[in-house]
C-alpha positions in Angstrom: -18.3 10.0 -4.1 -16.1 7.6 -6.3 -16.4 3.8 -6.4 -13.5 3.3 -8.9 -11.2 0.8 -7.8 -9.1 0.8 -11.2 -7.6 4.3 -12.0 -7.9 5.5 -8.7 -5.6 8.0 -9.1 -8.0 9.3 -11.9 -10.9 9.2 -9.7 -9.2 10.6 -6.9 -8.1 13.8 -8.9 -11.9 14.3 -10.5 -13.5 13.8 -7.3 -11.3 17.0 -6.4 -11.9 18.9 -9.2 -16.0 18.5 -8.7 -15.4 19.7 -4.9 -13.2 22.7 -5.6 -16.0 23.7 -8.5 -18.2 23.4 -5.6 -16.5 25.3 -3.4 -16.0 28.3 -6.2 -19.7 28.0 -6.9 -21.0 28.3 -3.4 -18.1 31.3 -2.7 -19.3 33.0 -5.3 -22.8 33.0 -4.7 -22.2 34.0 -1.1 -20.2 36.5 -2.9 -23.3 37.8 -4.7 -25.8 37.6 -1.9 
């Protein structure tokens, strides 16, 4: 979760970023298994 209120634009598009690695990650290890 992000608490920014400046930049939130910039928060907004990291706090996407971290849940698509996520996602990817837990794919992949699904993937695996």
């Amino acid at each position: 979760m992000c608490f920014c209120k400046n930049n939130k634009d910039i928060c907004n598009d990291f706090g996407l970023r971290s849940q698509m690695q996520r996602a990817s990650v837990s794919i992949a290890s699904n993937i695996a298994e």
